[in-house]
C-alpha positions as CSV (number, residue, x, y, z in Angstrom):
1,X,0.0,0.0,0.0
2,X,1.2,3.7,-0.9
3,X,0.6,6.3,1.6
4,X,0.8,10.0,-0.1
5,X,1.9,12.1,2.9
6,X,0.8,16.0,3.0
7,X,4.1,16.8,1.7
8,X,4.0,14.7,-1.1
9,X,6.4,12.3,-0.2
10,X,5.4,8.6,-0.9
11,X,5.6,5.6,1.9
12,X,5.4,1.8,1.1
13,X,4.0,0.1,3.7
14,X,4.9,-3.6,3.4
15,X,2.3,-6.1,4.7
16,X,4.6,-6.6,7.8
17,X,4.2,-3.0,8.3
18,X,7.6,-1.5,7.6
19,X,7.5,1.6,6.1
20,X,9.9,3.3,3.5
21,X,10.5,6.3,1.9
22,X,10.5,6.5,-1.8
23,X,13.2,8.4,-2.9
24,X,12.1,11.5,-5.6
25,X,15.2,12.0,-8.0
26,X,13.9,15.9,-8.1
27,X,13.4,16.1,-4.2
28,X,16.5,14.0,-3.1
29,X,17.4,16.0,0.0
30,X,14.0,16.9,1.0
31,X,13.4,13.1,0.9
32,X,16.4,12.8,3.1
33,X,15.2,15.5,5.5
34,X,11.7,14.3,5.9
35,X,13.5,10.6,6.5
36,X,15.4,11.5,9.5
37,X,12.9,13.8,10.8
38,X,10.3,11.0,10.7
39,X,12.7,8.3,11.5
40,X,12.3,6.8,8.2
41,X,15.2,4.3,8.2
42,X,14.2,1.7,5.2
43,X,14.8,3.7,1.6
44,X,12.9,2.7,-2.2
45,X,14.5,3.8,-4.9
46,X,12.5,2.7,-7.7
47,X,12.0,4.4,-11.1
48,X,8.1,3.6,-10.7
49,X,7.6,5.6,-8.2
50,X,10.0,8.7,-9.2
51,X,13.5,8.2,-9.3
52,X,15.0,9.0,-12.6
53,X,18.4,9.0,-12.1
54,X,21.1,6.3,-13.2
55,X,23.3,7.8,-9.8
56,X,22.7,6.5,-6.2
57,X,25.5,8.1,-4.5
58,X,23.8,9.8,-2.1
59,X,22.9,7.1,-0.2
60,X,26.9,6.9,1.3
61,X,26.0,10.1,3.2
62,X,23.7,8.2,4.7
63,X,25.6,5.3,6.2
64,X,25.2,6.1,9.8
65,X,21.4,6.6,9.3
66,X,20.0,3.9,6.6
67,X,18.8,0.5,8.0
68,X,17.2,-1.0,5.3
69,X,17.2,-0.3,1.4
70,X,15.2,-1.8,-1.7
71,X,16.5,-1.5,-5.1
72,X,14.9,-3.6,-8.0
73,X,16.2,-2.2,-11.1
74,X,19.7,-3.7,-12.4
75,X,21.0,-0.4,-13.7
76,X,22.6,1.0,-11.0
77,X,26.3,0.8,-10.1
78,X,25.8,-0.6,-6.6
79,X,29.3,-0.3,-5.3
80,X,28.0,2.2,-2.5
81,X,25.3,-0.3,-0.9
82,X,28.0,-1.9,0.4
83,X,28.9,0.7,2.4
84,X,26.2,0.8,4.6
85,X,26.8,-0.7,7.6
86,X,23.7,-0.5,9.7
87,X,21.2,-2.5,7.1
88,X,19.1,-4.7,8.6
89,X,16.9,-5.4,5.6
90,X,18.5,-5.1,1.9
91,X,16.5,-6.2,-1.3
92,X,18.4,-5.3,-4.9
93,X,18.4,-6.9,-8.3
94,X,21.4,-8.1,-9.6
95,X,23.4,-5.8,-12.2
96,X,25.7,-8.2,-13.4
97,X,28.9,-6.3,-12.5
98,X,29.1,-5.6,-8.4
99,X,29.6,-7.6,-6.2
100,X,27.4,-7.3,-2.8
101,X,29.8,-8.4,0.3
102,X,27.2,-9.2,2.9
103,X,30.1,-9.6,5.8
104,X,29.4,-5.7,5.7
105,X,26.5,-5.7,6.9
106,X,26.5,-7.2,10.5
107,X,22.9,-6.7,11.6
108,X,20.9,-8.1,8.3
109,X,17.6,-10.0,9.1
110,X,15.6,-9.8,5.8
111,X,17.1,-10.5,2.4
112,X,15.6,-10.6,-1.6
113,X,17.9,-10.6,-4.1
114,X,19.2,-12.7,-7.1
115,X,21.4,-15.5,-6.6
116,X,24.6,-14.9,-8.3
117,X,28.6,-15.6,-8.2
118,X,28.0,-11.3,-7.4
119,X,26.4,-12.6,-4.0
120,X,29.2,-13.0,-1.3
121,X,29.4,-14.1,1.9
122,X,26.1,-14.8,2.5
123,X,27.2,-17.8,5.5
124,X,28.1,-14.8,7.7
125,X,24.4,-13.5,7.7
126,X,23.9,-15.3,11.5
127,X,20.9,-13.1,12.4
128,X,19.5,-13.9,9.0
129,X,15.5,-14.4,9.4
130,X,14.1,-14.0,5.5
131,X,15.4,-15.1,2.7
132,X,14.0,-14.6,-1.0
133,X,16.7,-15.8,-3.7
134,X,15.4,-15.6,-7.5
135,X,17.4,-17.8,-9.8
136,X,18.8,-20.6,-7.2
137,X,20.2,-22.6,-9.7
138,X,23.3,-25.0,-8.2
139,X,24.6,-27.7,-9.6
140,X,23.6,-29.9,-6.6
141,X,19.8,-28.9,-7.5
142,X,18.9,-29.2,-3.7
143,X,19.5,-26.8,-0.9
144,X,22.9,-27.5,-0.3
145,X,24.5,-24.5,-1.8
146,X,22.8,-22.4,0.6
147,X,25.0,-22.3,3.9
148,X,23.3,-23.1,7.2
149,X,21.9,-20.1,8.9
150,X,20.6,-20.6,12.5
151,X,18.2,-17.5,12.5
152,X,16.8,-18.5,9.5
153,X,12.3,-18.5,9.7
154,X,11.3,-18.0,6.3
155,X,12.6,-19.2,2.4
156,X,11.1,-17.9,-0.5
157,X,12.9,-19.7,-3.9
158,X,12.1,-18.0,-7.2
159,X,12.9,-19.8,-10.4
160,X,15.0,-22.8,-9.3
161,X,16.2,-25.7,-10.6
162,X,16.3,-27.9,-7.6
163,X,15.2,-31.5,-7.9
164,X,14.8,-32.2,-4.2
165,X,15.0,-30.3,-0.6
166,X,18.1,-32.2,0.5
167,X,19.5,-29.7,3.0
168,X,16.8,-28.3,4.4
169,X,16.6,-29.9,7.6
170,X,19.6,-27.6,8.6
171,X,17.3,-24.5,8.9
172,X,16.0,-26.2,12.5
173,X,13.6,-23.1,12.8
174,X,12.5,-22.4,9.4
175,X,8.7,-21.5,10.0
176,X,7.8,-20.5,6.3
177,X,8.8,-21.7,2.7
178,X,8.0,-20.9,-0.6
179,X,8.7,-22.3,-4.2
180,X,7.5,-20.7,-7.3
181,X,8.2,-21.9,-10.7
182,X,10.5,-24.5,-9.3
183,X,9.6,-27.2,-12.2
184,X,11.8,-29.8,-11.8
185,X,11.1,-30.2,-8.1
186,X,10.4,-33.9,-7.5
187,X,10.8,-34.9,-4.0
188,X,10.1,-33.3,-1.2
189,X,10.4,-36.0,1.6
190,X,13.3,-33.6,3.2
191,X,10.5,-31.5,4.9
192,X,9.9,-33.9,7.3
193,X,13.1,-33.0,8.9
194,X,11.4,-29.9,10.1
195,X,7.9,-31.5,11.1
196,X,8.1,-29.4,14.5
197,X,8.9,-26.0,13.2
198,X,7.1,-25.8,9.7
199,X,3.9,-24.0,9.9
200,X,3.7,-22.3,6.1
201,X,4.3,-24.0,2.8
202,X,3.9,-22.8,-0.9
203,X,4.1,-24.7,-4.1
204,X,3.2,-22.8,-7.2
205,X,4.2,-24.1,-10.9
206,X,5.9,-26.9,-9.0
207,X,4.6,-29.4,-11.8
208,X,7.1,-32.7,-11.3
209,X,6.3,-33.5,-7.4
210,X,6.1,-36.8,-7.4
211,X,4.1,-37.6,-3.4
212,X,2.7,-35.2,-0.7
213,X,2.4,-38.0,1.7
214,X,5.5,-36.3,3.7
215,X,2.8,-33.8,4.6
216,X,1.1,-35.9,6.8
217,X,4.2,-35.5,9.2
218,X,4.2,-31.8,9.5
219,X,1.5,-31.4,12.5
220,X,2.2,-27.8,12.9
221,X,1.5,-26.5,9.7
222,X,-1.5,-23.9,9.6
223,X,-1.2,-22.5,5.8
224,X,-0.5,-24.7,3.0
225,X,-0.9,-23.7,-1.1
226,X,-0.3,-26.6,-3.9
227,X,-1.1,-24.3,-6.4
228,X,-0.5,-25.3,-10.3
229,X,1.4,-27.8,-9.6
230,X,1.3,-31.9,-10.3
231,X,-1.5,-33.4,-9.0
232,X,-2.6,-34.8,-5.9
233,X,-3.9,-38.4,-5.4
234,X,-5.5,-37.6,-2.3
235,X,-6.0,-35.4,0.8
236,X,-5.9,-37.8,3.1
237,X,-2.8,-36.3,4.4
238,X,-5.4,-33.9,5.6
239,X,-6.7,-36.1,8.0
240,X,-3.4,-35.6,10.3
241,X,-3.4,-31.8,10.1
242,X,-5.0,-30.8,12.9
243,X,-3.4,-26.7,13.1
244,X,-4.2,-26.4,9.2
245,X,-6.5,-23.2,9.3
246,X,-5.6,-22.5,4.9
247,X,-5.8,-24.7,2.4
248,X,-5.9,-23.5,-1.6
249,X,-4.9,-25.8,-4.2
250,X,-5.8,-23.7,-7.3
251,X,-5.1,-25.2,-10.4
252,X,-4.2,-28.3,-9.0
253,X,-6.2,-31.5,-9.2
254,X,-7.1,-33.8,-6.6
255,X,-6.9,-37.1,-8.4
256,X,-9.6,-39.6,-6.2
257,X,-11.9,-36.3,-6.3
258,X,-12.4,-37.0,-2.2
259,X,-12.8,-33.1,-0.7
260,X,-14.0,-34.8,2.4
261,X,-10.7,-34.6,4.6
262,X,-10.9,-30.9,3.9
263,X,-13.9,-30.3,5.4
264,X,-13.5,-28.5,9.0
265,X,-10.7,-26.5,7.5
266,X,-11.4,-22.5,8.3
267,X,-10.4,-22.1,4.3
268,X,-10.1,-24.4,1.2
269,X,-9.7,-22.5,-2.2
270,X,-10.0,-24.9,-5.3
271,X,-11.1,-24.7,-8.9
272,X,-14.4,-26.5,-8.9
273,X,-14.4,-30.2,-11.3
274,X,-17.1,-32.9,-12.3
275,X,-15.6,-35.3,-10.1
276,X,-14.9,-33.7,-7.2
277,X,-17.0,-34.8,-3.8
278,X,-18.1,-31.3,-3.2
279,X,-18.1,-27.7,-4.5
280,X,-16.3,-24.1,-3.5
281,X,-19.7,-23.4,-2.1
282,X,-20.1,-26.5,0.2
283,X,-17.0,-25.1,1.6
284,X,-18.3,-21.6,2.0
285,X,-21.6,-23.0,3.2
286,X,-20.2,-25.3,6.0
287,X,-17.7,-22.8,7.4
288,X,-20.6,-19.8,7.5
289,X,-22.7,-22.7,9.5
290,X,-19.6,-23.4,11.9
291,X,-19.3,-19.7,12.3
């Protein structure tokens, strides 16, 4: 969400309500000013939403201020972002010639970038809590390549190539993961190596999985989405979910047709078919009746 402030400076509020200032190439020190006054730490700079110039320099006179900086355009030179020491959140896209040394950067917790030989250092982020890679694409194809981070709650994997979660189990309190477009992504079994932690789970355009049976292990999960992805024979799994309170498999089909073990769930979201046991309405109808 955008908030316009009377001044006509513009705020992104995130949906875990952090709020940063979008940068105006024409009002570059006013931004600045209105920042500190407001104690606006976590900086946009985004051509969308008015930043015209190719420069970010002026971001090193901001080293001792800045905690957090999103830039997701390639075409800046982004030799100063590793200047600043005091990030705590840093989101960029990759522009193929700088390298981003995160040793510098002592306090980071929240992470999106691409994932790149440019990308260094990233097994010294201890306090590490998010992190959104686009492009994960090792050799391995599993999880390997990633170094173990202990802080680590939440993965988000964009584009990947990985054929299994092998490595996984060594983010002990990873809470939340999601894989989009990660199409050759057969077996998942390594999730059950975190069966007392997990409690968030996205597939989407995850087309090659060959069983979901490992869910049936993970009794603390409250939000799952298989959505696009290879179909499932059945949702029995269901059955030992008892924290589930979301469940959307949009696009996905449910081979037996058998709805039943999703019945009781607080949401199910699903593309209605012939042979299904039920419709999207049953489901709306029985949870307005519970409520």
């Amino acid at each position: 969400m955008i908030e316009i402030t009377l001044e006509g400076f513009k705020i992104l509020i995130g949906s875990d309500g952090s709020r940063q200032i979008m940068i105006d190439s024409s009002r570059i020190d006013e931004c600045i000013q209105y920042a500190k006054q407001n104690d606006l730490r976590f900086i946009g700079i985004n051509s969308f939403m008015g930043y015209s110039k190719t420069d970010i320099g002026f971001l090193a006179g901001l080293a001792d201020f800045v905690e957090g900086v999103s830039i997701p355009e390639g075409r800046f030179d982004l030799a100063v972002v590793n200047t600043l020491y005091k990030l705590k959140r840093l989101g960029f896209a990759d522009n193929k010639k700088t390298g981003i040394d995160l040793s510098n950067f002592s306090d980071l917790e929240h992470l999106a970038c691409e994932y790149s030989p440019r990308l260094l250092s990233l097994e010294t982020c201890k306090d590490l809590k998010t992190l959104t890679l686009t492009g994960y694409k090792p050799l391995n194809r599993n999880l390997l390549a990633i170094p173990s981070l202990p802080s680590l709650e939440e993965l988000d994997l964009f584009v990947t190539n990985i054929a299994d979660l092998k490595g996984i189990e060594r983010f002990s309190g990873l809470k939340k993961i999601s894989l989009y477009r990660a199409r050759n992504l057969e077996y998942i079994d390594g999730l059950q190596g975190l069966r007392s932690s997990l409690i968030s789970i996205e597939f989407d355009q995850c087309k090659k999985i060959e069983s979901y049976h490992v869910l049936s292990k993970l009794g603390e999960l409250r939000r799952l989405l298989i959505s696009s992805s290879h179909s499932i024979d059945s949702l029995q799994f269901l059955n030992s979910l008892k924290k589930l309170e979301f469940f959307s498999f949009v696009g996905t089909t449910v081979v037996d047709g058998d709805l039943s073990p999703a019945l009781g769930i607080s949401y199910v979201g699903f593309n209605d078919m012939r042979h299904y046991s039920h419709k999207f309405k049953d489901f709306q109808t029985a949870n307005q009746t519970s409520s």
